[in-house]
C-alpha positions in Angstrom: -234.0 147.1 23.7 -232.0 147.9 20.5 -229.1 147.7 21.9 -230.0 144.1 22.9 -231.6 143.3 19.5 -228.0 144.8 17.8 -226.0 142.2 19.9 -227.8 139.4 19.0 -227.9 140.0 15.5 -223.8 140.3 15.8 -223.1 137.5 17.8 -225.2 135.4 14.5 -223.2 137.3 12.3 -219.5 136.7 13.5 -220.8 132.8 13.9 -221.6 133.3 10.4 -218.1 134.2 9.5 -216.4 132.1 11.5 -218.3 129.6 10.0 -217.4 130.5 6.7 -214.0 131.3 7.1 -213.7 127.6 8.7 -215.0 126.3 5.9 -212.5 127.5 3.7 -209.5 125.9 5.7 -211.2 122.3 5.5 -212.2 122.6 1.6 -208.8 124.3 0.8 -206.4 120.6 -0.6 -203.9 120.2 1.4 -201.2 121.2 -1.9 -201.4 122.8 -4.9 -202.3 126.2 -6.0 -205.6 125.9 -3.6 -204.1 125.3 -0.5 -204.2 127.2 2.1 -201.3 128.1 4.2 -201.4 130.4 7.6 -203.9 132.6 6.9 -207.6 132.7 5.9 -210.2 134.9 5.6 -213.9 135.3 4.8 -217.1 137.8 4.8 -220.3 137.6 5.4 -222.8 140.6 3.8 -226.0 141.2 4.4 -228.8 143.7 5.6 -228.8 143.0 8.9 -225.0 143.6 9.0 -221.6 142.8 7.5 -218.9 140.4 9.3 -215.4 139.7 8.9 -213.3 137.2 9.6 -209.9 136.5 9.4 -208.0 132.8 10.9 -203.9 133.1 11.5 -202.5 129.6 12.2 -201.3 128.9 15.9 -198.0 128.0 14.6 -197.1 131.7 14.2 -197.2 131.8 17.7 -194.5 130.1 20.1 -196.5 127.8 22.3 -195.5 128.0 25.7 -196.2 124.5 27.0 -194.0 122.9 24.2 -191.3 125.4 22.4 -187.9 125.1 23.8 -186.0 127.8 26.2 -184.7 129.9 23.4 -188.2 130.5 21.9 -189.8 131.2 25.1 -186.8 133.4 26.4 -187.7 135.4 23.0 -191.1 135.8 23.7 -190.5 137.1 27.0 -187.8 139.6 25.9 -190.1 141.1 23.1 -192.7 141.6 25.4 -189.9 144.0 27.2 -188.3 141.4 29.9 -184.6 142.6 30.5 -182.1 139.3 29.1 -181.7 138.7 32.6 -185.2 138.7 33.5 -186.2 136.5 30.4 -183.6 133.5 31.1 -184.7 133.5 34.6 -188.2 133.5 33.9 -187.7 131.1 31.1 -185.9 128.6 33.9 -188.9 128.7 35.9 -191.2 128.1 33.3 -189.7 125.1 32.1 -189.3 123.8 35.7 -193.2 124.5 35.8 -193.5 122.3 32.8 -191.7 119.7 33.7 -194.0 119.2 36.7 -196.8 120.0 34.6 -195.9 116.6 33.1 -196.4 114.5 36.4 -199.3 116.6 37.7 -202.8 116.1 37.4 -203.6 119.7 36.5 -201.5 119.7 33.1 -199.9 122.4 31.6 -200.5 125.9 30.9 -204.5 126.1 30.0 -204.6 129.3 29.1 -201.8 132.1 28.1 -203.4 134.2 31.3 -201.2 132.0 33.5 -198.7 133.2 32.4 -198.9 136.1 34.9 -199.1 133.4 37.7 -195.4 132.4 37.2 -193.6 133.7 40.4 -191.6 137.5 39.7 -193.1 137.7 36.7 -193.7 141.4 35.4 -197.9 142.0 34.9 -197.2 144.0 32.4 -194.1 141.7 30.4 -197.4 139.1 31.0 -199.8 141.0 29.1 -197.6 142.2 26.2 -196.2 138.3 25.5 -199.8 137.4 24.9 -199.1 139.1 21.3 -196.7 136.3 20.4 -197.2 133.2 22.1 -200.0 130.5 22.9 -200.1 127.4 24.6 -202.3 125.7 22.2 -200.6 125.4 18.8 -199.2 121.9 20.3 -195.7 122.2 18.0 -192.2 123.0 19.3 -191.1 125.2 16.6 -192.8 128.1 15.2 -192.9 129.7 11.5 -190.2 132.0 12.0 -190.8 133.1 8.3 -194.4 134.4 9.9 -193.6 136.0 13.8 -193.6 138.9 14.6 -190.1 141.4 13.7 -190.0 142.0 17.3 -190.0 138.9 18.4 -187.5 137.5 15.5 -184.8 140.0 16.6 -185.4 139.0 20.5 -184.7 135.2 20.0 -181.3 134.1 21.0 -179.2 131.9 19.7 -180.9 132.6 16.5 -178.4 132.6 13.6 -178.3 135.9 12.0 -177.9 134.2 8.3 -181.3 133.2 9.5 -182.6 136.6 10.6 -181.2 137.8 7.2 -182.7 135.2 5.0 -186.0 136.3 6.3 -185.4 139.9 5.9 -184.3 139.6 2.6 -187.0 137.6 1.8 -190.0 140.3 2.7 -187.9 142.5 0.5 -188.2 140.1 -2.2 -184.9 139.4 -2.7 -184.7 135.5 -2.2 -187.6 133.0 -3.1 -189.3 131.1 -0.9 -187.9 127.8 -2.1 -184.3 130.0 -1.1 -185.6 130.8 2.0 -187.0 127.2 3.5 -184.1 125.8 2.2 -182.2 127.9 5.0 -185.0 128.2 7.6 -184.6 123.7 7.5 -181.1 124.5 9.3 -182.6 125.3 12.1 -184.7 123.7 15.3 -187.0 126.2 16.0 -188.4 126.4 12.5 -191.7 124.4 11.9 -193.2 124.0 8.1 -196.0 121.6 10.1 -199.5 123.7 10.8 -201.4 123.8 13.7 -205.1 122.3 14.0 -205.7 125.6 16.1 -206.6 128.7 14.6 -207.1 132.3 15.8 -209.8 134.0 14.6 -210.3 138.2 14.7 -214.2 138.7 14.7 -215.6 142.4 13.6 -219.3 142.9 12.9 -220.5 146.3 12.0 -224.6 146.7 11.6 -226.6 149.2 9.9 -227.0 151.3 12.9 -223.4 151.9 13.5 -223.4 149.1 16.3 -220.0 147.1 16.3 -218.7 144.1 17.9 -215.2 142.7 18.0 -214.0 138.9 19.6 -211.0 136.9 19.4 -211.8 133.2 19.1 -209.5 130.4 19.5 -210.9 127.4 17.4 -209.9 123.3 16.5 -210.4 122.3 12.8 -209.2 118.7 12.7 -210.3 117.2 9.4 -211.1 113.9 10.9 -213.7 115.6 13.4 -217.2 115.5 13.0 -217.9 118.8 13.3 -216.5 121.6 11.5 -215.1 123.3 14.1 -214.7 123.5 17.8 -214.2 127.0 19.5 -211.9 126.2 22.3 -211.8 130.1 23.6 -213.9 133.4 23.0 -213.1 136.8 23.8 -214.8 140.0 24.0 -212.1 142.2 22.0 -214.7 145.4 21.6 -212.9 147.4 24.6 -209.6 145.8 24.5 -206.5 147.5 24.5 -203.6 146.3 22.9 
């Protein structure tokens, strides 16, 4: 029975701070000092429990149903696909795309099909989940915001850019310095996603604790806050 009583007192709490943490995206103005960029977060304190949550911006992902081949070869190499594997796998994904595009069924739906592409690797399947989605609908992706692996596995990537970047988290170039040279190249996107992904942790009184990923919509012309598109258990998850 408590155990019962503890989960439904954390599922209220991590809707509680998705809530809140949603709320701070669609007050934020959309420039100035106040705006928000890529990231959000939010917490939610009180004696039944505490719950945190924290909203990255799809666009830091590469989407797989849109980006172009040397963004999807990346993600693929990153999640330990030889070079050779990658631009083959990366061939038949875009082949699956493209017939995507005249079939009923769409594309990807979720990034779990990605293991259904033919030779492809469970565990290079698993591991590309940590850098790609296939609902940020954008082409590019923040290249200021991936992932190191995944920035050094892009080809094609100019190292100036790579540099840039580098020298930027060392604080040695502004960011003004730095857009000005990520705006040379394709792959780059300064436009933000409507989809968000939340990480979910809830930790009660009695030491019970939940985790969940949720992918959620916050379009400021909706008439609802929000709209949670996917939810995951992450408690027992291994990265």
């Amino acid at each position: 029975m408590r155990m019962t009583e503890d989960k439904a007192i954390a599922s209220t709490l991590a809707d509680a701070g998705l809530a809140m943490a949603a709320a701070r995206v669609r007050a934020a103005p959309a420039e100035g000092p106040r705006r928000i960029g890529y990231e959000a977060n939010a917490e939610v304190s009180l004696a039944s429990g505490t719950a945190s949550a924290s909203l990255r911006n799809e666009a830091l992902r590469v989407d797989l149903n849109r980006a172009p081949p040397d963004l999807v070869e990346g993600v693929l190499i990153a999640a330990g696909a030889t070079r050779a594997q990658a631009g083959t796998l990366t061939q038949a994904l875009v082949e699956m795309r493209e017939a995507a595009d005249r079939s009923p069924i769409g594309p990807l739906q979720s990034i779990d099909e990605l293991a259904l592409l033919p030779d492809m690797p469970a565990a290079v399947a698993i591991r590309a989940a940590r850098y790609a989605t296939v609902s940020s609908g954008l082409e590019g992706v923040r290249l200021d915001g991936i992932d190191d692996a995944l920035l050094r596995a892009i080809p094609n990537l100019p190292r100036a850019i790579r540099n840039a970047i580098v020298a930027h988290r060392a604080g040695r170039i502004s960011q003004a310095q730095l857009d000005a040279i990520l705006a040379e190249s394709e792959l780059h996107t300064t436009t933000r996603s409507q989809v968000w992904r939340a990480q979910l942790n809830v930790v009660l009184p009695s030491g019970y604790t939940q985790a969940n990923e949720a992918l959620i919509l916050i379009a400021g012309s909706d008439t609802v806050p929000y709209r949670v598109l996917d939810w995951r258990n992450a408690t027992d998850e291994v990265d």
